[in-house]
N, C-alpha and C positions, 0 to 999 in steps of 0.2 A: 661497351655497347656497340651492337651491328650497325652497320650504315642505314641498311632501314630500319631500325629500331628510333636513329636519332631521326633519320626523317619524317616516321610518325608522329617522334616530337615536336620536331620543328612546323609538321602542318597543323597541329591539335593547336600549337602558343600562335600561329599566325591566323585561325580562324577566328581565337578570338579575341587580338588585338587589332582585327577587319572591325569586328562585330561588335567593340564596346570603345566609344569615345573617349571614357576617361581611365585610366588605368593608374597604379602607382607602383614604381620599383623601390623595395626597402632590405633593407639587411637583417635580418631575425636570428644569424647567429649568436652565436653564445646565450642560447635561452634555452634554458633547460626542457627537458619533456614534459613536466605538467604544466611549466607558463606556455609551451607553445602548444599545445591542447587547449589552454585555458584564449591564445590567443584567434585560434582557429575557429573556438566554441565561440566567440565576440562575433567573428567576422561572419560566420552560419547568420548567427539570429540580425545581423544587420543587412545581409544578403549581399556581402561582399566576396568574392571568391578569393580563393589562396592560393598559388602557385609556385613553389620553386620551380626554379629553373638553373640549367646551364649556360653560362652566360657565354658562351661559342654556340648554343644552340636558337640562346634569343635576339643574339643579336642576328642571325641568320632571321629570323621569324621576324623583326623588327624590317629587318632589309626587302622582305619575302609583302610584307602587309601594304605595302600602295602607300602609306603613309611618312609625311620626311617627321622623322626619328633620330638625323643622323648626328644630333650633338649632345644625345641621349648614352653615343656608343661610350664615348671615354669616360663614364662612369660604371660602366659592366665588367667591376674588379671584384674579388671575392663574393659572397654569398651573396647571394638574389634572390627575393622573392618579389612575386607580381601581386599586388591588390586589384582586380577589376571591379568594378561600378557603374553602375547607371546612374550614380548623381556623384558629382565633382567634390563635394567637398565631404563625404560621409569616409571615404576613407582616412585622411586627414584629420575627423573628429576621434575616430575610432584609436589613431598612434597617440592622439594626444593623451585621450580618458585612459589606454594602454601604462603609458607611459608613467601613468601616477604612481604604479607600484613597481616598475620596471625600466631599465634604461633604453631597452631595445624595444619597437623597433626604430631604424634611422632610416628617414627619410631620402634614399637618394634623388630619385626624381618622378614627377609628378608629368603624364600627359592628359589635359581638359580640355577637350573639343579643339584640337588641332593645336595646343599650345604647350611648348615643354618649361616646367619650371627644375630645374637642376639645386639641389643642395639641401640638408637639412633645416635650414635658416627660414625657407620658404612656408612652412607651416603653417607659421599664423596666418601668413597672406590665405592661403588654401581654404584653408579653417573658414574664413569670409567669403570665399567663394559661392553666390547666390546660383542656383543649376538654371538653367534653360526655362524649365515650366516655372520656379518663384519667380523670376524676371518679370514672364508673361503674365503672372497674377498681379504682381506690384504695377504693370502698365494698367491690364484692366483696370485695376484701382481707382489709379491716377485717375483714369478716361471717365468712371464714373462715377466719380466724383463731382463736376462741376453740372453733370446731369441731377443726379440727386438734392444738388442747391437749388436748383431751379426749382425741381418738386415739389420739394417742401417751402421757398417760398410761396409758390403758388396755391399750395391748400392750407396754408397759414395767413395765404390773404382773404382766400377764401373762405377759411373760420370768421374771418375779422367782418369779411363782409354781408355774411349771413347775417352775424350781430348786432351789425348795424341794421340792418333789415325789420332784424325782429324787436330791434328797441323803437325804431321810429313805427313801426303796426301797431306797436303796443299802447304806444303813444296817443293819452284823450285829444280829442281837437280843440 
């Protein structure tokens, strides 16, 4: 490969590990050509992107992105591929459900919103990983919630009190 060839490379994997928060680096070797079709065909309909890479080229793109990366490097041994995502734990779910028919892929390491997790072991943890917007929904939640008690007790007392209203009107003297 030319020098600019790899440097093409290397600005194409550093644009878009500027551009996407959570990323995941896996091994996909030793999978034959229809399971890695079959895994590529997963990652399409979940809208997760697929990249091999050269791992002298990504670590250069890792070094190149503004972002600290750097205890990500001493896993950038044999074959590499990137999962990129806009929600943290969809790649994670996707190696798991993978996985049921399949030994590959292995998780080497995981970057979620400025947090590296290293090693295969980390999965499940992943897998639980609630993204950024379900957080912010589980707060709203919370927040109103103690609004909506109040609501309903108040036109619950207001049922009650109507009632009383219209039993005592009704009411002969």
């Amino acid at each position: 490969m030319r020098k600019v060839d790899k440097q093409i490379v290397i600005d194409s994997i550093t644009e878009q590990l500027s551009r996407h928060s959570n990323f995941y680096l896996t091994d996909i070797s030793n999978l034959n050509a229809s399971a890695t079709s079959r895994l590529r065909r997963l990652c399409f309909s979940r809208d997760i992107k697929l990249v091999v890479a050269k791992n002298t080229l990504l670590r250069k793109a890792m070094e190149n992105s503004g972002k600290e990366m750097s205890e990500m490097y001493d896993i950038l041994k044999g074959s590499t591929s990137i999962m990129f995502s806009e929600s943290g734990n969809a790649p994670a779910k996707l190696i798991k459900d993978f996985r049921k028919t399949s030994q590959r892929p292995i998780l080497k390491a995981a970057y979620i919103e400025e947090t590296s997790y290293i090693g295969d072991s980390q999965l499940d943890f992943l897998i639980s990983i609630k993204s950024k917007n379900e957080l912010v929904a589980d707060l709203i939640a919370l927040l109103q919630s103690p609004a909506k008690n109040v609501i309903g007790a108040l036109q619950s007392g207001g049922h009650k009190l109507s009632g009383i209203l219209k039993t005592l009107s009704d009411k002969p003297e």
